[in-house]
C-alpha positions, 0 to 999 in steps of 0.5 A: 482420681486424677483429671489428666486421661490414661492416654491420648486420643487417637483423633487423626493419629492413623492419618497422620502415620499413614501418609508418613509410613506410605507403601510400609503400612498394610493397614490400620485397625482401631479396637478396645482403645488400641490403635493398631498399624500392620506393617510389612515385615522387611520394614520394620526397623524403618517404619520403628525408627520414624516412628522414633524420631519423627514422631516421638515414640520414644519408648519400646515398652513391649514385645509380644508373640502370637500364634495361628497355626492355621496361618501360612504365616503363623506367627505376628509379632506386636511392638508396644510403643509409647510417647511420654511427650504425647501420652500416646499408646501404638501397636505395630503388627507384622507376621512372619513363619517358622523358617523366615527371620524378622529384622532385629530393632536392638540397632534402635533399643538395645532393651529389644535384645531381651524381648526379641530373646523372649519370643524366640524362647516360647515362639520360634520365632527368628530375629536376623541381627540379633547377636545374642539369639539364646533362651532366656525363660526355659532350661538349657536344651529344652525341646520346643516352644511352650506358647506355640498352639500345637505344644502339648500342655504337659511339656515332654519331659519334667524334671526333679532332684536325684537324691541318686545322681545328685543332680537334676534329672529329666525323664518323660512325663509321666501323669499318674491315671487316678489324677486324669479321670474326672466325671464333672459332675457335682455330688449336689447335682445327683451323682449316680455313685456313693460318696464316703459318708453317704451312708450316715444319712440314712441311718441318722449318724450324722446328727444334723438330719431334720427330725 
């Protein structure tokens, strides 16, 4: 194993980015060896940017959708930083509702296009800036977004190939009874009904019954 750590501490990281985020930061949270920073949402391209080139995150790794229904803001999006010169890992945290937009960071990392794109696809979430705000992992014209909490798990429509139409087509789905009736309970555990080949048991046809 190699002796140099997965990453840096964070000794003294949340002071340090707190006196230099100042009224921008809403707070900080340190668990399961992240480091977290909740920022006010209108910030974000500022608060991304020194972080940038005031203290040397220099990469955008990732970008992530979250959904609370319950909340009057439902949706938190987290950006996943990382400075290759410090070995150092940050979160940074904002939320927002269905209705109002966050402000695009493809001004700071072109590759935020793609990420942004992402979370608008199973989300909702609006990126204002974002000149190229389309689907990018469901089909043209697809209804809803599949990570919200309240989009049901079989989808509204499915689609096959027409051997007819030559073509894809969409219908609604359509989940067959037989496949949605399931009783849980394990045969070894007493089944209260008779399973195909119960019956052998008690006449000794199966011939592995104890003599």
């Amino acid at each position: 194993m190699h002796s140099a750590p997965k990453s840096a501490s964070h000794d003294g990281v949340a002071a340090t980015l707190s006196a230099a985020l100042g009224d921008m930061l809403l707070g900080t949270t340190e668990a399961h060896g992240e480091l977290l920073l909740v920022v006010k949402r209108d910030s974000i391209e500022d608060v991304l940017r020194l972080l940038r080139d005031d203290h040397e995150y220099q990469q955008m790794m990732e970008m992530v959708g979250i959904d609370y229904p319950d909340r009057a803001e439902r949706f938190e999006v987290c950006y996943c930083l990382l400075s290759v010169t410090k070995n150092h890992r940050l979160i940074i945290k904002i939320s927002t509702d269905e209705a109002t937009p966050v402000p695009t960071i493809t001004t700071l990392w072109p590759n935020a296009g793609w990420l942004e794109r992402e979370v608008f696809d199973m989300y909702g979430v609006l990126f204002a800036g974002n000149t190229d705000l389309r689907r990018i992992l469901t089909d043209y014209g697809f209804e809803g977004h599949p990570f919200r909490k309240d989009f049901p798990l079989t989808g509204y429509v499915e689609l096959r190939y027409s051997e007819e139409a030559k073509r894809v087509v969409y219908e609604p789905v359509q989940l067959a009874q037989d496949l949605r009736q399931f009783d849980f309970m394990s045969p070894w555990e007493g089944a209260n009904y008779v399973l195909p080949g119960d019956e052998k048991a008690a006449t000794g046809e199966n011939g592995g019954g104890a003599k």
